[in-house]
KEKE-3310 file (N, C-alpha, C; in steps of 0.2 Angstrom, whole numbers, plus 5000, padded with zeros to 4 digits):
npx = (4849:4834:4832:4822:4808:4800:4791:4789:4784:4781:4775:4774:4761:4760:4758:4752:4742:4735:4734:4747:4745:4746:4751:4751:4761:4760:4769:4765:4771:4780:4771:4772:4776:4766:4776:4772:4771:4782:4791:4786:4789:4802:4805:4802:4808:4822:4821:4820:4832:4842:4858:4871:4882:4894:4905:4909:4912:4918:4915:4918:4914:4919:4911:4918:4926:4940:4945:4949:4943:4931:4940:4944:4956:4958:4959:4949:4955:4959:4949:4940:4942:4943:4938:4940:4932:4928:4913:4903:4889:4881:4863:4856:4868:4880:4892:4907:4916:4929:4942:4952:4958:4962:4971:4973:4960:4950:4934:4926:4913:4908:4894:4893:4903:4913:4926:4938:4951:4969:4981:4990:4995:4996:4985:4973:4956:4940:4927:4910:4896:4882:4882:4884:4876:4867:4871:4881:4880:4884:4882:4868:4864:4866:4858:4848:4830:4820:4827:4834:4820:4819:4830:4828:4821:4809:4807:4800:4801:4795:4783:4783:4794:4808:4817:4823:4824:4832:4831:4841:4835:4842:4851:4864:4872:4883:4878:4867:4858:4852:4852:4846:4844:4837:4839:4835:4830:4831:4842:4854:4859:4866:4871:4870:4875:4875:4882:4886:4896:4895:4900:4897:4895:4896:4889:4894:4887:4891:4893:4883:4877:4865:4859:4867:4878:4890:4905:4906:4919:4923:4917:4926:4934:4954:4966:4983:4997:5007:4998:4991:4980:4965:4953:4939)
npy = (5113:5118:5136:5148:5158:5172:5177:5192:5197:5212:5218:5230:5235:5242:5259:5272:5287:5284:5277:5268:5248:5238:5221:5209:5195:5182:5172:5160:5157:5143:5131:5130:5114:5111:5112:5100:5090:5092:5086:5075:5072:5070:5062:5051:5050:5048:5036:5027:5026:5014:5012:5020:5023:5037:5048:5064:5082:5095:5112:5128:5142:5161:5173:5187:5197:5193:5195:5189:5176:5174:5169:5160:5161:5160:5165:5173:5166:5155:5147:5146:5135:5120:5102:5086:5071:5054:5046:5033:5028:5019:5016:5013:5026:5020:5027:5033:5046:5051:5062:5066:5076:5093:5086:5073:5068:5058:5053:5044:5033:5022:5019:5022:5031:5044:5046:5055:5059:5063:5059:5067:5073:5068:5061:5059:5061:5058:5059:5058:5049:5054:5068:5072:5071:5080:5092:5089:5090:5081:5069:5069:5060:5047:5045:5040:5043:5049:5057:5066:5072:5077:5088:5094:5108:5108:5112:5111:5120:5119:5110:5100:5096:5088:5093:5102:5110:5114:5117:5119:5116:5120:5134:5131:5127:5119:5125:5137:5135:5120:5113:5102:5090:5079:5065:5054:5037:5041:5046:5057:5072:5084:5097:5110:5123:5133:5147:5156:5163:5166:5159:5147:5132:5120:5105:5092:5076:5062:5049:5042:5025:5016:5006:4997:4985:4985:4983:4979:4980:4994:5003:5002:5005:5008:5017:5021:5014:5024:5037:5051:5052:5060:5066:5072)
npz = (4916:4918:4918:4928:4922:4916:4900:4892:4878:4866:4851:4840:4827:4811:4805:4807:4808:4819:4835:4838:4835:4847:4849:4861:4868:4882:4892:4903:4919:4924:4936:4954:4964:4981:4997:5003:4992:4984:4995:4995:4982:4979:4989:4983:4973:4976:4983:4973:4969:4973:4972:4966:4952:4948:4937:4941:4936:4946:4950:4959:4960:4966:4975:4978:4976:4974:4988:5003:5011:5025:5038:5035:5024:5011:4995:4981:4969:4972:4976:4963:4956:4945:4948:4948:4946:4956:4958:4970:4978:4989:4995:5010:5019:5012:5004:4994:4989:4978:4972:4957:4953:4951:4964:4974:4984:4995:5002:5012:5017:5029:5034:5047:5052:5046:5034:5029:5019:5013:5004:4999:5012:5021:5030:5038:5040:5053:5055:5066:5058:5059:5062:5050:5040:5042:5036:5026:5010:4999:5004:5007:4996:4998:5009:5025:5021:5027:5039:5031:5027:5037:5040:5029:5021:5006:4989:4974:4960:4950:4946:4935:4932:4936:4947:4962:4975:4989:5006:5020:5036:5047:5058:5056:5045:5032:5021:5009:5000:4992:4975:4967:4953:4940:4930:4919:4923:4938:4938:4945:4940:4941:4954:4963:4974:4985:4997:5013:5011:5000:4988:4976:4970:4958:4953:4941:4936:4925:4916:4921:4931:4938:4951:4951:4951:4967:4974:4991:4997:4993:5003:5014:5026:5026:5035:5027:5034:5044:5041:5048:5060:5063:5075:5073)
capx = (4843:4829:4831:4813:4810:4792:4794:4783:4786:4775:4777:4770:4758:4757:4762:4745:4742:4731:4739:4750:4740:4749:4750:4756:4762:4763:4769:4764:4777:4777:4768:4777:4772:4767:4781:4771:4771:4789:4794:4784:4791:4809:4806:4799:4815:4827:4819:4821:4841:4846:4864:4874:4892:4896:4910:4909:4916:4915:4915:4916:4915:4918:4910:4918:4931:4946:4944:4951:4937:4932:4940:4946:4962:4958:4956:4945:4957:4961:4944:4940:4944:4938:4938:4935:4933:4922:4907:4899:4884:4874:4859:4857:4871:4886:4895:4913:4919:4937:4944:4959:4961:4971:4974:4968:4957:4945:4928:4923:4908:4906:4887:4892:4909:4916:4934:4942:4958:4973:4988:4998:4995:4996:4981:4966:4950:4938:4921:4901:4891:4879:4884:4888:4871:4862:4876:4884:4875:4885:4877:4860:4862:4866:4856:4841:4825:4816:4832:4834:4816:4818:4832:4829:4813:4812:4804:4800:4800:4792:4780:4783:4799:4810:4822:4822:4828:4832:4835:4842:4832:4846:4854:4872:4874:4887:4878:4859:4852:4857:4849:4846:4841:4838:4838:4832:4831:4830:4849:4856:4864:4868:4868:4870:4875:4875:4884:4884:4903:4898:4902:4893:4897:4890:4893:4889:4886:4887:4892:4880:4875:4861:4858:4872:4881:4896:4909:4908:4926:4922:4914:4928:4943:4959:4970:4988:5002:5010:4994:4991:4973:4965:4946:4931)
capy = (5113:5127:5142:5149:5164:5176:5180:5194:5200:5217:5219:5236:5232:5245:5266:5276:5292:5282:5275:5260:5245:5232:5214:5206:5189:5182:5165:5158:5156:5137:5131:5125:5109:5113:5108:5094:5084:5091:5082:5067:5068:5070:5055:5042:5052:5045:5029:5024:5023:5009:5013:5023:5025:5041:5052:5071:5088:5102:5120:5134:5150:5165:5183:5191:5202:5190:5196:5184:5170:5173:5163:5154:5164:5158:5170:5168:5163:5149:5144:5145:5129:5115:5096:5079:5061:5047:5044:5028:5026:5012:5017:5019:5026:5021:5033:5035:5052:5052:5067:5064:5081:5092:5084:5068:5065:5054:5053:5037:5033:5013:5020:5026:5036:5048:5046:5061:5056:5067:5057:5071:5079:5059:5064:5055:5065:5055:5061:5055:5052:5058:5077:5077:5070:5087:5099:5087:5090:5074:5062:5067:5057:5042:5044:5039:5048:5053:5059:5070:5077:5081:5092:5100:5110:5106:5115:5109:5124:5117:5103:5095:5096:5081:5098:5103:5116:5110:5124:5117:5120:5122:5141:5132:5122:5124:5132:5140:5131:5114:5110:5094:5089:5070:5063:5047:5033:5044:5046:5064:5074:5093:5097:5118:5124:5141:5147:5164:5166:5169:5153:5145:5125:5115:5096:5089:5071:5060:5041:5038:5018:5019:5000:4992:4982:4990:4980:4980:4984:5001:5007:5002:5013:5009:5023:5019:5016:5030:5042:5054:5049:5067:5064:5079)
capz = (4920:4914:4924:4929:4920:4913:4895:4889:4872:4864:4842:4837:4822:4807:4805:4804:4810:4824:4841:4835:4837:4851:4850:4866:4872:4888:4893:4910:4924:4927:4942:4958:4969:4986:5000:5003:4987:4980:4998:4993:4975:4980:4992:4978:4967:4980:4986:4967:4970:4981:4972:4958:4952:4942:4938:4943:4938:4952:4950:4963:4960:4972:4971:4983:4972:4978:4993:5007:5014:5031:5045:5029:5023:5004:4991:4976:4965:4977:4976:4957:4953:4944:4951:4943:4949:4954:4966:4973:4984:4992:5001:5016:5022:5010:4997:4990:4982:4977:4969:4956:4948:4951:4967:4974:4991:4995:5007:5012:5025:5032:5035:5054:5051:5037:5034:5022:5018:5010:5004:4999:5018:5024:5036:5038:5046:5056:5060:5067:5051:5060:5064:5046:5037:5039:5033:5020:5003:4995:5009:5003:4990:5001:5016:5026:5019:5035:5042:5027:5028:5046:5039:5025:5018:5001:4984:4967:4958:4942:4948:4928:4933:4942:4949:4968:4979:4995:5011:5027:5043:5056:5054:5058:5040:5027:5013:5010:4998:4986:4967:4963:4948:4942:4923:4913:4927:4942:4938:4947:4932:4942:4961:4963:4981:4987:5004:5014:5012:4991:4983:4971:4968:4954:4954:4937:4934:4919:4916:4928:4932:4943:4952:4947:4961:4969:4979:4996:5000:4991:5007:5019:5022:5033:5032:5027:5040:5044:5040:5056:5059:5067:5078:5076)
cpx = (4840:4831:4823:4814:4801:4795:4789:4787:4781:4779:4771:4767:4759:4760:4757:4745:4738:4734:4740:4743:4746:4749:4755:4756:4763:4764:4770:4768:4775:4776:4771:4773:4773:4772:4777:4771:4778:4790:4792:4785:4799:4808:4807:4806:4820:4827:4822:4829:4842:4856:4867:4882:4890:4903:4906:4913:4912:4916:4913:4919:4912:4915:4910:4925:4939:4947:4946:4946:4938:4933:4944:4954:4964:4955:4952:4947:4960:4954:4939:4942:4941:4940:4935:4937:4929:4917:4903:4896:4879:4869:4857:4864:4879:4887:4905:4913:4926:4939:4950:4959:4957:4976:4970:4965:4952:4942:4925:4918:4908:4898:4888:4901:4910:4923:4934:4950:4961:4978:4993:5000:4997:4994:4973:4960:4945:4933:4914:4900:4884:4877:4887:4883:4866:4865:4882:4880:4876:4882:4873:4860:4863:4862:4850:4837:4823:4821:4834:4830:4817:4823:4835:4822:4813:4804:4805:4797:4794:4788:4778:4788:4805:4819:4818:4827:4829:4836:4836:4837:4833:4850:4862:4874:4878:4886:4870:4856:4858:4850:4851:4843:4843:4835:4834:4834:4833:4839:4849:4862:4868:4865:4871:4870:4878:4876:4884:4889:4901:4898:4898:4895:4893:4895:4890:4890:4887:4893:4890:4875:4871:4858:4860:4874:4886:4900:4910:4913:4926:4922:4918:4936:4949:4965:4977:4992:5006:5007:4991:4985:4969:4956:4940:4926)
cpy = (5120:5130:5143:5156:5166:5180:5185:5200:5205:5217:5224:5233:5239:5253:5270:5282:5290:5280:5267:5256:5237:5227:5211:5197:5187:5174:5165:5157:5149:5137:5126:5120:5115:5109:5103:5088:5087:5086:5073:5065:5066:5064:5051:5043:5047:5038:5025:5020:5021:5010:5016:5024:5031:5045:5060:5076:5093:5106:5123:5140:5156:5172:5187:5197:5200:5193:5190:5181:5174:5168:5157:5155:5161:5164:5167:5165:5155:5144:5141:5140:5123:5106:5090:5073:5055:5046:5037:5029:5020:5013:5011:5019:5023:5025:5031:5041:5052:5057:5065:5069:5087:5089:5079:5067:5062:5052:5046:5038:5026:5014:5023:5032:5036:5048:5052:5059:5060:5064:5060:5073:5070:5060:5061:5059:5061:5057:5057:5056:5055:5064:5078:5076:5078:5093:5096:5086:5081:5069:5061:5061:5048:5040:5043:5046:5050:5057:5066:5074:5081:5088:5097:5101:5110:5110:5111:5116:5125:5111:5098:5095:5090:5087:5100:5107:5115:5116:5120:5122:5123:5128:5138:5127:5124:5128:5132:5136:5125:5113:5105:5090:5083:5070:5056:5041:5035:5047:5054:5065:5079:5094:5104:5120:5132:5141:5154:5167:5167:5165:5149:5137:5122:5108:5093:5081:5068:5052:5038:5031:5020:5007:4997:4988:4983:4985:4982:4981:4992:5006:5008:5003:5012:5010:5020:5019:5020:5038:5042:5055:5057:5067:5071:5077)
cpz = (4918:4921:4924:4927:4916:4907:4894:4883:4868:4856:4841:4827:4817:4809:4802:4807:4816:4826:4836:4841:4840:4849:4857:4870:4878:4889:4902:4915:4927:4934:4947:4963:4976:4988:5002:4998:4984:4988:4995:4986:4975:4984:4987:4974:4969:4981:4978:4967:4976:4979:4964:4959:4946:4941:4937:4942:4945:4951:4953:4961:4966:4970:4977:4983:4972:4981:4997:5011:5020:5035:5040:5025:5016:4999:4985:4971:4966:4975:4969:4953:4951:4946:4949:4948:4949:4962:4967:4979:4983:4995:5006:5018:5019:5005:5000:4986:4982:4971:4964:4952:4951:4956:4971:4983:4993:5001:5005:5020:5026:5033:5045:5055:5046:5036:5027:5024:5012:5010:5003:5008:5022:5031:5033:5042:5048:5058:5060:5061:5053:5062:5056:5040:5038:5036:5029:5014:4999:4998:5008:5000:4993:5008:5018:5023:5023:5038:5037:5027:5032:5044:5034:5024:5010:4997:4979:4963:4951:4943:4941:4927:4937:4946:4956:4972:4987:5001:5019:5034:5050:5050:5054:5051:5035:5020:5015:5006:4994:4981:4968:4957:4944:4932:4921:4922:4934:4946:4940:4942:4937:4950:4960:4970:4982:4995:5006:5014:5001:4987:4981:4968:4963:4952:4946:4935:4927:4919:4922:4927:4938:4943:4951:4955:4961:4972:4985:5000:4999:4996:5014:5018:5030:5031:5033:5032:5038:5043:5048:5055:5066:5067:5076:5078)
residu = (UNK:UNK:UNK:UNK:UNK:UNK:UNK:UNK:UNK:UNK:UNK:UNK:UNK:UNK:UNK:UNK:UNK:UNK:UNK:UNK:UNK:UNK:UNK:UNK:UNK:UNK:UNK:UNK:UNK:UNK:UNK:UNK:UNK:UNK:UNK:UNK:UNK:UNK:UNK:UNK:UNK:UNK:UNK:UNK:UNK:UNK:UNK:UNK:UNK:UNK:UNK:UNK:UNK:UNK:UNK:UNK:UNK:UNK:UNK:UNK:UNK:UNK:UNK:UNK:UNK:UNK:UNK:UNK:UNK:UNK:UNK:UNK:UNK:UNK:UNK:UNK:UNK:UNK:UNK:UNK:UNK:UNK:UNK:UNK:UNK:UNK:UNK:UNK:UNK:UNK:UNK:UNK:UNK:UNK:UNK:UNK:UNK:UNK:UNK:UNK:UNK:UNK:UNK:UNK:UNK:UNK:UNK:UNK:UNK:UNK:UNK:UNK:UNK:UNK:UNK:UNK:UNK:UNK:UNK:UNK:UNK:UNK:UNK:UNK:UNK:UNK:UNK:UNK:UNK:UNK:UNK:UNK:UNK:UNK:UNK:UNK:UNK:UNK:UNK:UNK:UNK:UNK:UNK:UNK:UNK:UNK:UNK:UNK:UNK:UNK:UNK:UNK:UNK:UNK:UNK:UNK:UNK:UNK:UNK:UNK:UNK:UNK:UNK:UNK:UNK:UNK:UNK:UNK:UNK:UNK:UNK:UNK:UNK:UNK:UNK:UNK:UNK:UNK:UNK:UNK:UNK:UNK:UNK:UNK:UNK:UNK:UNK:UNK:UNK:UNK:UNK:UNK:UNK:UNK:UNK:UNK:UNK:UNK:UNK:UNK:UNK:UNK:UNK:UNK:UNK:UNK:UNK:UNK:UNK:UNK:UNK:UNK:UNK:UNK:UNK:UNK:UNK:UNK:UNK:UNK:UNK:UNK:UNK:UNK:UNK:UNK:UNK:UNK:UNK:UNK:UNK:UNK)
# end
């Protein structure tokens, strides 16, 4: 993803006994959509995927000097980890991420509950999809659009750009901002999430199928016998 950035370069001309003679370049700072047309670009962006499979690395990093999370009791070497695996979604309302490195768990939604499931932990967690669509970045990508605007304010930084800044509207969410940035066939390559405990998440995308057909069992999750099923 371009970073956003103002170059200005000066080259001193000639060695006269007269004030050197400047030359100076400046390159323009590209020009950002107002928040009402990156909203209405980032809709059409979305609306395009009715469903995609890809596999995902994840990387967080923490800048808090390994210092101990608050309320978290994770330090930053805890945290500094990278994560690979595979994601499916249907819109509206279904997705699949399953983690299998270095350790496997996997988030399944039916479109009205989220299951997170830890087999090593043999614990399944069980919550509303809808107390988790404004403060779960990964759902974006499978969720109603109108229910998405309501809860995020969203920026295009670069309006010749298909890249997006997106800032939660309620102060109670789990991070401050999320990048999103969308390749060839409105495929999502790179999502970038920043939170106010320090940590810096980047999801990268890549054998991504965009509109293919998923199997409908993909989306439906019934936790093993013997996994201890725990309600939020």
């Amino acid at each position: 993803m371009n970073m956003l950035r103002k170059t200005m370069c000066a080259v001193a001309l000639g060695a006269t006994t007269l004030a050197p003679i400047m030359s100076t370049t400046v390159f323009a700072a590209p020009v950002a959509a107002s928040e009402q047309q990156a909203t209405a670009n980032l809709v059409k962006q979305l609306n395009g995927i009715k469903s995609f499979t890809a596999n995902f690395e994840q990387t967080t990093k923490v800048s808090n000097n390994g210092k101990a999370l608050p309320n978290r009791g994770l330090s930053a070497q805890h945290m500094n980890q990278n994560f690979k695996g595979v994601m499916k979604v249907e819109r509206p309302g279904k997705f699949f991420w399953e983690t299998t490195s270095p350790a496997k768990q996997t988030i399944v939604t039916t479109g009205k509950t989220v299951w997170i499931y830890d087999p090593d932990l043999q614990q399944a967690v069980r919550q509303s999809l809808d107390d988790q669509v404004a403060n779960t970045p990964a759902l974006l990508l499978s969720g109603n659009t109108n229910q998405i605007m309501q809860s995020y304010r969203v920026t295009q930084p670069n309006k010749s750009k298909t890249y997006y800044t997106l800032y939660p509207k309620s102060d109670d969410g789990v991070f401050q901002s999320l990048t999103i940035s969308f390749g060839a066939r409105n495929a999502p390559t790179l999502m970038i999430l920043q939170d106010s405990l320090g940590q810096t998440t980047h999801v990268r995308f890549n054998n991504v199928k965009v509109n293919a057909a998923i199997p409908a069992s993909t989306f439906n999750f019934t936790p093993p016998k013997g996994t201890d099923i725990i309600d939020q």
